[in-house]
N, CA, C and O atoms as CSV, one atom per row, in Angstrom:
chain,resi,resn,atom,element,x,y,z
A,1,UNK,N,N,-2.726,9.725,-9.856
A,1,UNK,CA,C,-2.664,9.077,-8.579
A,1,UNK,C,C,-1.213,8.625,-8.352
A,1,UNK,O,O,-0.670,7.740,-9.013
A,2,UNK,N,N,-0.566,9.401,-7.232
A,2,UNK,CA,C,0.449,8.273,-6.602
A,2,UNK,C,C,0.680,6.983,-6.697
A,2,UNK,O,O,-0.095,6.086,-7.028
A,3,UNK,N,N,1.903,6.931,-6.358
A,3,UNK,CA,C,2.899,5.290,-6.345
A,3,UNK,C,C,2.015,5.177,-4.878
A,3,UNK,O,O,1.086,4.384,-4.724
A,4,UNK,N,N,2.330,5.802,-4.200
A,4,UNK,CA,C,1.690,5.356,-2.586
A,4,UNK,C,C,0.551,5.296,-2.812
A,4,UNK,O,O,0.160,4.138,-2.661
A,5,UNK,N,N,-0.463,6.175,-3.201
A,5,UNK,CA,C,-1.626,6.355,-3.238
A,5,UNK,C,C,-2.333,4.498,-3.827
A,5,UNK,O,O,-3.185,3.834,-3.238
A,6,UNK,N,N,-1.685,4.182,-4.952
A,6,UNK,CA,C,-2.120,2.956,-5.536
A,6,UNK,C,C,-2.016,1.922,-4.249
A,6,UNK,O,O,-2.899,1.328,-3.631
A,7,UNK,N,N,-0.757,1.945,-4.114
A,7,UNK,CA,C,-0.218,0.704,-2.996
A,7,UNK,C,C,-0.908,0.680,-1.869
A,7,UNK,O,O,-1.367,-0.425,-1.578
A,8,UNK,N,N,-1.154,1.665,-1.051
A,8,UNK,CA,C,-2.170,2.120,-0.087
A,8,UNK,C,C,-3.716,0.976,-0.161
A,8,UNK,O,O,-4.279,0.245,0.654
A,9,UNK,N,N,-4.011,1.471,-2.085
A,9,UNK,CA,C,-4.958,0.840,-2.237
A,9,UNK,C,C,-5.503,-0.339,-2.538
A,9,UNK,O,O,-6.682,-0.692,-2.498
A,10,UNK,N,N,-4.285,-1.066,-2.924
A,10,UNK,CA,C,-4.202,-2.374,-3.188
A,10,UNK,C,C,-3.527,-2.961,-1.973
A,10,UNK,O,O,-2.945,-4.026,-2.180
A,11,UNK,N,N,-3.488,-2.485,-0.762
A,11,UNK,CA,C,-3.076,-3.239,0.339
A,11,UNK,C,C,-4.975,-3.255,1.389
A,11,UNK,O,O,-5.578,-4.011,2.151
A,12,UNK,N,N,-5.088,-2.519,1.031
A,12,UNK,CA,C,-6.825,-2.323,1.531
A,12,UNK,C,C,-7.722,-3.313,0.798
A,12,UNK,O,O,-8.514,-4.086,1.339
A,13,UNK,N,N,-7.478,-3.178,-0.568
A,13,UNK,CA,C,-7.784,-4.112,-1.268
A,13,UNK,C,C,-7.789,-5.502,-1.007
A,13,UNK,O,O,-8.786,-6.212,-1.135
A,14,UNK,N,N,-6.604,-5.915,-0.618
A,14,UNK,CA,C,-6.697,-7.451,-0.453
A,14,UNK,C,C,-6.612,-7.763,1.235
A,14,UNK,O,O,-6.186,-8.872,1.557
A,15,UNK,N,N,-6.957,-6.929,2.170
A,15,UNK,CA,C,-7.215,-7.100,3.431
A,15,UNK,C,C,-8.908,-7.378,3.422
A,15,UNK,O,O,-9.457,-8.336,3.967
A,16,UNK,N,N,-9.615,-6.241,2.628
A,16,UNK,CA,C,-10.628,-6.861,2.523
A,16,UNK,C,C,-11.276,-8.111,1.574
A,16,UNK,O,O,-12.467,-8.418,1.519
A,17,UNK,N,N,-10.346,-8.632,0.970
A,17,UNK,CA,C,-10.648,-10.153,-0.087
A,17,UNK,C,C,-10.527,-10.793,1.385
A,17,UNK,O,O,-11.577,-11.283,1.800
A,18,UNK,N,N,-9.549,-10.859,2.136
A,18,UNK,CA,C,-8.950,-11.899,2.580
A,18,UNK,C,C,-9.903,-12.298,4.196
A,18,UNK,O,O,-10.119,-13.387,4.727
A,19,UNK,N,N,-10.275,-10.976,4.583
A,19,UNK,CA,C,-11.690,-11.174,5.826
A,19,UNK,C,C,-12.702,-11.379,5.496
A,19,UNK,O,O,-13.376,-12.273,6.008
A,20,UNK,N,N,-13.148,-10.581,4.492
A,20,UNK,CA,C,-14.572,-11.221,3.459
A,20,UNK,C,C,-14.759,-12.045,2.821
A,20,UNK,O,O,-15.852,-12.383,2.367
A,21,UNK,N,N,-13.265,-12.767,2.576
A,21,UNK,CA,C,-13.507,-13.785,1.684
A,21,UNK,C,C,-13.457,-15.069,1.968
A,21,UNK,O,O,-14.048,-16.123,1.731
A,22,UNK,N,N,-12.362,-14.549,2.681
A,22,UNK,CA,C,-12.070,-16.260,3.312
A,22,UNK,C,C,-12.193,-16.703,4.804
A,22,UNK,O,O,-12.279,-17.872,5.180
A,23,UNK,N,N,-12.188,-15.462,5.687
A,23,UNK,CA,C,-12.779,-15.317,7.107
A,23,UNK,C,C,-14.241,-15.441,7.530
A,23,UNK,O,O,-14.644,-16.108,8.483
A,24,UNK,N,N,-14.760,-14.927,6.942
A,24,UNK,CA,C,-16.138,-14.482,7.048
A,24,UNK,C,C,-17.037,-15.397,5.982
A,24,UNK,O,O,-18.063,-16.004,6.292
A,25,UNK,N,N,-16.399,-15.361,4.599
A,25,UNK,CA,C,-17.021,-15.882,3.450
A,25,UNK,C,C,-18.568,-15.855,3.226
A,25,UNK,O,O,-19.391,-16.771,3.194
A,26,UNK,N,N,-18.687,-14.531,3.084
A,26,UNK,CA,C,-20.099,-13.777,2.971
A,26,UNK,C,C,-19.677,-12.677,1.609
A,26,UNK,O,O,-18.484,-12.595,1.316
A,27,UNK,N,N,-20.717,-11.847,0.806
A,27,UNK,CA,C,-20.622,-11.472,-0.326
A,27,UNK,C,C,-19.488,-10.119,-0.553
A,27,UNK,O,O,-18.994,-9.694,-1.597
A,28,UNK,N,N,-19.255,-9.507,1.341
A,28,UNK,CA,C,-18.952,-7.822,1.720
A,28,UNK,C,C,-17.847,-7.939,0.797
A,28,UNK,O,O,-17.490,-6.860,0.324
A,29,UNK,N,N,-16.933,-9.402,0.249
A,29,UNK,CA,C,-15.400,-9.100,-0.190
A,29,UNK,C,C,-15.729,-8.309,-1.696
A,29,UNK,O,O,-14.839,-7.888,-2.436
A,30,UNK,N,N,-16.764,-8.235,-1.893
A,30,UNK,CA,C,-17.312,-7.346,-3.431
A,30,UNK,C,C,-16.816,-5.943,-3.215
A,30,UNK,O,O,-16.399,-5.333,-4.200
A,31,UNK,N,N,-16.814,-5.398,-2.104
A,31,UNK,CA,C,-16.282,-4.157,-1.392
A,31,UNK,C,C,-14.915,-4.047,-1.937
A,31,UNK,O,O,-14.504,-2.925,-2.232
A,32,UNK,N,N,-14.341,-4.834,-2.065
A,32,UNK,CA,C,-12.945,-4.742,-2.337
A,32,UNK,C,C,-12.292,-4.358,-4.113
A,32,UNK,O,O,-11.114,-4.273,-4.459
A,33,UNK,N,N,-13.196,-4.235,-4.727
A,33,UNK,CA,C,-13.173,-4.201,-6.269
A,33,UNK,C,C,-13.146,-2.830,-6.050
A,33,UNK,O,O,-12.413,-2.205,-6.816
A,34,UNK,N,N,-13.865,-2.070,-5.045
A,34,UNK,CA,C,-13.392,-0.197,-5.357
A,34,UNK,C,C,-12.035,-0.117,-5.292
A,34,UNK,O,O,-11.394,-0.048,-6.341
A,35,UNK,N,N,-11.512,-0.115,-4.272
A,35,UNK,CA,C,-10.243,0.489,-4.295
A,35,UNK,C,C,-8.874,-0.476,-5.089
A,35,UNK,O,O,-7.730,-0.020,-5.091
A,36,UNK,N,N,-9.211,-1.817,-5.720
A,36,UNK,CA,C,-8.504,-2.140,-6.255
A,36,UNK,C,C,-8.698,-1.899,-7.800
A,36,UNK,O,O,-7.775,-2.025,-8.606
A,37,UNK,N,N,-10.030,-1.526,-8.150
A,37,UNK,CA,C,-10.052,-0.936,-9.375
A,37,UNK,C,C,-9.687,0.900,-9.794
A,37,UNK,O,O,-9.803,1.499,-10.863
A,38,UNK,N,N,-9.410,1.180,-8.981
A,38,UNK,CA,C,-9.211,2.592,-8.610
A,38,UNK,C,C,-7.579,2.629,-8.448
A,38,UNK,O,O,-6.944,3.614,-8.822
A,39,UNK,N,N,-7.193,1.929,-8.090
A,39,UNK,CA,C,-5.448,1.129,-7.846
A,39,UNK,C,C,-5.236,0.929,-9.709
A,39,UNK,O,O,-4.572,1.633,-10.471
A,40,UNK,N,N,-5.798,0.109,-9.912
A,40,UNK,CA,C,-5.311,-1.006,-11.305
A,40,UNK,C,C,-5.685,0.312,-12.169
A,40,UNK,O,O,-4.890,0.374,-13.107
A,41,UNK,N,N,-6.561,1.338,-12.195
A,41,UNK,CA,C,-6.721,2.509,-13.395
A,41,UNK,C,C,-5.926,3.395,-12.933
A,41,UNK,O,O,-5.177,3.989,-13.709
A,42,UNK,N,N,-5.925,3.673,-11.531
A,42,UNK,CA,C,-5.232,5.023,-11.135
A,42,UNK,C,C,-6.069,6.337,-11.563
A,42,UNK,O,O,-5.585,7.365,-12.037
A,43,UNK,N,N,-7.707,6.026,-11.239
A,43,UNK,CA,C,-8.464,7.172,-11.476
A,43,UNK,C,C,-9.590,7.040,-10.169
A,43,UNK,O,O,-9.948,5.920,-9.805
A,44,UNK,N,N,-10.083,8.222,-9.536
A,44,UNK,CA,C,-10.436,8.159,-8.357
A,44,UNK,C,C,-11.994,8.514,-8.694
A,44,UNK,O,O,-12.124,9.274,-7.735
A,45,UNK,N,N,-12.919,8.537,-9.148
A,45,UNK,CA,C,-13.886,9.582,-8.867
A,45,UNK,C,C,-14.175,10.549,-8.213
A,45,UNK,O,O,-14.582,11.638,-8.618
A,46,UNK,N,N,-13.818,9.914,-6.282
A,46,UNK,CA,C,-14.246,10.601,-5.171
A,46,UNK,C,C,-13.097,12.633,-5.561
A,46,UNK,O,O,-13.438,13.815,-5.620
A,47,UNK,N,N,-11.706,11.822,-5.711
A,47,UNK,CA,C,-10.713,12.729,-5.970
A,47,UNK,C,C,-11.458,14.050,-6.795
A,47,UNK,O,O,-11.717,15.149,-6.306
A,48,UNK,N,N,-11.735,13.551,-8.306
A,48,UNK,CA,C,-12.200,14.402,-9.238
A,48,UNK,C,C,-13.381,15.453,-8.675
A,48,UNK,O,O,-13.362,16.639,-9.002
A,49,UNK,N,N,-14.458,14.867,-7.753
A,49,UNK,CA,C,-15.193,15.711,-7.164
A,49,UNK,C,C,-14.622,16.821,-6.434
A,49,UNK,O,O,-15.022,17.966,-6.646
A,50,UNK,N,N,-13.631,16.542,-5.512
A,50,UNK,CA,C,-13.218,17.488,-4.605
A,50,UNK,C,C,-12.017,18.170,-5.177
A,50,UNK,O,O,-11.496,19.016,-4.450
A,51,UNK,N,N,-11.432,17.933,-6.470
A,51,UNK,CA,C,-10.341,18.518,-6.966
A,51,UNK,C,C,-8.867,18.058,-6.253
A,51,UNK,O,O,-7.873,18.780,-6.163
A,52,UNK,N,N,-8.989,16.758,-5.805
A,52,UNK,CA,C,-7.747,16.751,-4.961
A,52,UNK,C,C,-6.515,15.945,-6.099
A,52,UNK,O,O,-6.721,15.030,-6.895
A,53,UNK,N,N,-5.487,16.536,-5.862
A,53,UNK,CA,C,-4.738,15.641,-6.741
A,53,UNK,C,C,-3.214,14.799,-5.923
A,53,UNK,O,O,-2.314,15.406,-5.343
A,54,UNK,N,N,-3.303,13.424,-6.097
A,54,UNK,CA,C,-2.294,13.263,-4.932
A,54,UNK,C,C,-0.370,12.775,-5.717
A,54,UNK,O,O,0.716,12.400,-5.276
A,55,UNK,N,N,-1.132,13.186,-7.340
A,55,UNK,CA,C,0.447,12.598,-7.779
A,55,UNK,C,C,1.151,14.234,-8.265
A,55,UNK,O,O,0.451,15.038,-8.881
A,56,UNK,N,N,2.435,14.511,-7.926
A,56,UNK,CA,C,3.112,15.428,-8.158
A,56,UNK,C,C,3.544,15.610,-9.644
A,56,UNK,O,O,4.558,15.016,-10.012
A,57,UNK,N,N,2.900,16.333,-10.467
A,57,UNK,CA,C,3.085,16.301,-12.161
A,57,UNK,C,C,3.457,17.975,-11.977
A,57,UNK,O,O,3.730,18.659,-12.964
C-alpha cells in the first residue's frame, strides 16, 4: 500500500471518529477502525480480492 494510499486512509479515518464521535456520539465512529487499521498494517483485503496493487515495488 502507498504513502498516499495510507494517508488517504487515516484522514477518512479520523473524519469519521470526529462526526461519530463527537458530533453525533452514537456507536457508527466503530466504522472508523477499517480504514485506520488497514492504514496502521498497510494490508487491504478488499485490494487482495481484486488483485489491485497501489504501491509501486
Amino acid at each position: 500500500m502507498s504513502n498516499l494510499d495510507k494517508t488517504i486512509r487515516l484522514i477518512i479515518a479520523a473524519v469519521i471518529f470526529f462526526v461519530f464521535g463527537f458530533v453525533c456520539q452514537c456507536w457508527w465512529w466503530l466504522i472508523g477502525l477499517v480504514p485506520l487499521l488497514t492504514a496502521v498494517y498497510g494490508y487491504c483485503p478488499l485490494y487482495s480480492l481484486i488483485g489491485k496493487k497501489s504501491c509501486k515495488k
